[in-house]
C-alpha positions as CSV (number, residue, x, y, z in Angstrom):
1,X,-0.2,-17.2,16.9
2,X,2.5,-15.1,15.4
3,X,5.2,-14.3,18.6
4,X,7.2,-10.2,18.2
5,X,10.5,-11.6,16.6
6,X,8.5,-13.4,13.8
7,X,6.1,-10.5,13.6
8,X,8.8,-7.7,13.2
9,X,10.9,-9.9,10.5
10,X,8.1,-11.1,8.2
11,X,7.0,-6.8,8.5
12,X,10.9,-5.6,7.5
13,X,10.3,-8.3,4.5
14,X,7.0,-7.0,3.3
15,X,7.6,-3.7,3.6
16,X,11.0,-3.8,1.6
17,X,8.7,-6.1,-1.2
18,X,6.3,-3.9,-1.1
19,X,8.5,-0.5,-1.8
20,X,10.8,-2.0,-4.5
21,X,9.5,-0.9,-8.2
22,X,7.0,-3.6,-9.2
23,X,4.0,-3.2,-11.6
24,X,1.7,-2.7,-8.9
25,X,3.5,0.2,-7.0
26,X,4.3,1.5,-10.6
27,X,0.7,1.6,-11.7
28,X,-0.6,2.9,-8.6
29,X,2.5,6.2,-8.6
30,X,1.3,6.4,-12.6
31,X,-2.4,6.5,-11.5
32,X,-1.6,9.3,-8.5
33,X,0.4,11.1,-11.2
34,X,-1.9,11.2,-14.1
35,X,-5.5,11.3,-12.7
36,X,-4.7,13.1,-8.8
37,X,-4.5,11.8,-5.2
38,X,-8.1,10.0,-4.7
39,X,-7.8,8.0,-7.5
40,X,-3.9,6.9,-6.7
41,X,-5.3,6.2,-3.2
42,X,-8.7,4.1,-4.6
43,X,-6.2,2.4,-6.8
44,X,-3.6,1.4,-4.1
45,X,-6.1,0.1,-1.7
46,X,-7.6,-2.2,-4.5
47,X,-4.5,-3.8,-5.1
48,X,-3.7,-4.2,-1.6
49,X,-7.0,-5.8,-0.6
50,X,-6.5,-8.5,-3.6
51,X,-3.6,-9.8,-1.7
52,X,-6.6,-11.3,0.8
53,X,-7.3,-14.0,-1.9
54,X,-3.7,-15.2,-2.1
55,X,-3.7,-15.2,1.3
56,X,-6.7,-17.4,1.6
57,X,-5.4,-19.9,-1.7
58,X,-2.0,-20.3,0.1
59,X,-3.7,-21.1,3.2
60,X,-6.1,-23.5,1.8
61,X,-3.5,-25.1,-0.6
62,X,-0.4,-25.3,1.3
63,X,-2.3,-26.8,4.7
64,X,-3.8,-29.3,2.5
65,X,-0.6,-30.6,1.2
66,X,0.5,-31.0,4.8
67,X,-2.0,-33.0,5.7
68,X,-2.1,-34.9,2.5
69,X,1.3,-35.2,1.3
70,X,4.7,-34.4,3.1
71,X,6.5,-35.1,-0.5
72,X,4.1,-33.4,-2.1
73,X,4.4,-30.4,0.4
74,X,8.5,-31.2,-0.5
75,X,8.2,-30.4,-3.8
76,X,6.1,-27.4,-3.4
77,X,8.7,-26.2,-0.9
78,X,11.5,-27.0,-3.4
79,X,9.6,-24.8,-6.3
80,X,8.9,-22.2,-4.6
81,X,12.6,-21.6,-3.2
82,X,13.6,-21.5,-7.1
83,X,11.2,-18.9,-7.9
84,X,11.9,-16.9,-4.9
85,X,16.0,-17.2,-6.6
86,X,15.0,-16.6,-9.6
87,X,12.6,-13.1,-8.6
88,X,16.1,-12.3,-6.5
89,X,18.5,-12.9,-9.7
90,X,16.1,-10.9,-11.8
91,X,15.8,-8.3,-9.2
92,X,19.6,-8.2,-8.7
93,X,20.1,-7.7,-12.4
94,X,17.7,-5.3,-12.5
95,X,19.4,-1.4,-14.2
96,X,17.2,0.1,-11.6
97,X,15.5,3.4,-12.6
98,X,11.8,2.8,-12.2
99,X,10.6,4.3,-15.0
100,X,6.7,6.1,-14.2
101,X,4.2,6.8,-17.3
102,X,0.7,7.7,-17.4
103,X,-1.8,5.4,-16.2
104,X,-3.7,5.0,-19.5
105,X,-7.4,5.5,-17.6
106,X,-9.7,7.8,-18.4
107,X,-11.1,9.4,-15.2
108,X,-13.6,6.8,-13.3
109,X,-15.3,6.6,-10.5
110,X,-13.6,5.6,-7.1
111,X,-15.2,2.7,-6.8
112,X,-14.3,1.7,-10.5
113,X,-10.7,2.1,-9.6
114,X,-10.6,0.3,-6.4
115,X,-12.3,-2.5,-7.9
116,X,-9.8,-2.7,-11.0
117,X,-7.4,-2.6,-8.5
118,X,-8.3,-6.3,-6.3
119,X,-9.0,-7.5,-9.9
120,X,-5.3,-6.3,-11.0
121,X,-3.6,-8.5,-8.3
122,X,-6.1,-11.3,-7.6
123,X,-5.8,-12.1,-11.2
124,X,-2.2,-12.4,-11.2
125,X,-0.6,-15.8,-11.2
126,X,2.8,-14.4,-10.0
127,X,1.6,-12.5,-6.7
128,X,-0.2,-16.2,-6.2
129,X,3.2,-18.0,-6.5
130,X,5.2,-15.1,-4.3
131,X,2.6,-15.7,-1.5
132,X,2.8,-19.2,-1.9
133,X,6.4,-19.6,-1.8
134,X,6.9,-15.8,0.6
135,X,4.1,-16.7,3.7
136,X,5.4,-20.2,4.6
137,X,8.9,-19.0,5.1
138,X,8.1,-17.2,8.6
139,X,5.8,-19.7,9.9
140,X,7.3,-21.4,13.0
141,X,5.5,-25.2,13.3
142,X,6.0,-24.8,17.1
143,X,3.9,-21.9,17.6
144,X,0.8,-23.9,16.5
145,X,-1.7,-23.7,13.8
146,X,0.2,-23.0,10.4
147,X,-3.0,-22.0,8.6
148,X,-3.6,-19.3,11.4
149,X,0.1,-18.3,11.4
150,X,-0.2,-17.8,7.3
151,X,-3.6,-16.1,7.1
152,X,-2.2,-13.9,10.0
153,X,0.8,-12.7,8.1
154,X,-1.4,-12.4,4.8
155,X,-3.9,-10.3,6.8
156,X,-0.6,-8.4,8.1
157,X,1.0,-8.0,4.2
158,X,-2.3,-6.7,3.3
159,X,-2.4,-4.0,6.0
160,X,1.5,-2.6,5.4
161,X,0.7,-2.9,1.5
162,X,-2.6,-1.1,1.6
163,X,-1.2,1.5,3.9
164,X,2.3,2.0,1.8
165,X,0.4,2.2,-1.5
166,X,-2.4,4.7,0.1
167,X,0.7,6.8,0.8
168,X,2.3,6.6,-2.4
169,X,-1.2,7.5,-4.3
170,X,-1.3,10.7,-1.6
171,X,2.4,11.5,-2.9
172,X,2.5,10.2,-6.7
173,X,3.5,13.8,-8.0
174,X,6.2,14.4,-5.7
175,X,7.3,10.7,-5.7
176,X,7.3,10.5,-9.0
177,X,9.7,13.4,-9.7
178,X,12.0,12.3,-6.9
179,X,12.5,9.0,-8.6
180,X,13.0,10.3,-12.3
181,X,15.7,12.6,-11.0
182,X,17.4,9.9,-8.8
183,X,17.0,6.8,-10.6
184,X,19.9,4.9,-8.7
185,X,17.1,4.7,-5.8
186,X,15.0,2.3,-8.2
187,X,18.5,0.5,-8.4
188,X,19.2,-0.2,-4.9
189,X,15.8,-1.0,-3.8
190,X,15.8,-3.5,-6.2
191,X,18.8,-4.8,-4.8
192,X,18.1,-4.7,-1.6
193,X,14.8,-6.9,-2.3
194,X,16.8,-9.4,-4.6
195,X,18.6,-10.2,-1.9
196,X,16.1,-10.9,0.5
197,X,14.3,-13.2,-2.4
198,X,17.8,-14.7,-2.8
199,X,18.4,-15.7,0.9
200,X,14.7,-17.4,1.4
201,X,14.9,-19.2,-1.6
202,X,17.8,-20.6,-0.4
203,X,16.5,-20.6,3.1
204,X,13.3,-22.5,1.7
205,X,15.5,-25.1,-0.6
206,X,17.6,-26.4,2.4
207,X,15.3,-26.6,5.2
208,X,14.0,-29.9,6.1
């Protein structure tokens, strides 16, 4: 089971992720924007709900190699702290300025939306490899099951990410003007989250 010091660091990561400019945050503030609140919201939750099937891959895939391989699991572990550098290098050379359009739909029904939405990020090969290489860094071997402690804390990114981007489809329109004006927010989020990928990639490479 996940203990309150694991808990309330693997929550300050995944909210920080989850806030800095990305395509899905983008698409859902471009979605509030252009086609109002209940679609932004519909949207949001979609994307947020298709973290569940990276949650359930990484659990499936990274227990496995456990139990089948410790180099195997090795390798993984080395991979994965390289792409976690290299998303905090690209993040930390990021200009910053998140830069909002329209969303490009024409209006659909909620459902629709929602469902384009956990399509969107189940879909995507690089949300699987940022669970794959994110979750395992705040599992603790001691506290027992590491397939629990990872779908826990995929069930818990879920939850934050649905909530945040139900927030920001409520708010597109005033969120999106805010960030045009003061595009040196965009900047230092995105620095901000490079560093975090930057110190568990590390974190990930050098732990035995």
């Amino acid at each position: 089971m996940l203990v309150p010091d694991q808990l309330l660091a693997f929550l300050l990561a995944a909210v920080i992720v989850t806030v800095s400019p990305g395509p899905d945050n983008l698409m859902v503030l471009a979605m509030g924007m252009a086609r109002g609140r209940s679609r932004g919201i519909a949207f949001g939750l979609g994307c947020a709900l298709g973290c569940l099937s990276h949650t359930a891959l990484t659990v499936i895939g990274v227990s496995a190699l456990i139990a089948a391989s410790p180099l195997a699991f090795t390798a993984l572990r080395v991979v994965g702290g390289l792409y976690l550098l290299w998303l905090g290098i690209q993040a930390l050379r990021s200009t910053g300025g998140a830069q909002v359009g329209h969303a490009g739909i024409a209006d659909q029904p909620l459902s629709k939306l929602f469902f384009k939405g956990v399509v969107a990020n189940a879909i995507n090969p690089k949300v699987a490899l940022f669970f794959i290489a994110f979750l395992p860094q705040f599992v603790v071997p001691a506290n027992g099951n590491v397939g629990l402690q990872m779908a826990l804390l995929g069930l818990v990114f879920t939850l934050q990410a649905a909530l945040l981007f139900g927030l920001l489809g409520y708010f597109a329109g005033a969120i999106g003007q805010w960030l045009q004006r003061k595009p040196r927010v965009g900047l230092w989020l995105d620095r901000v989250a490079g560093s975090i990928f930057v110190a568990l990639g590390l974190r990930l490479i050098v732990t035995r």
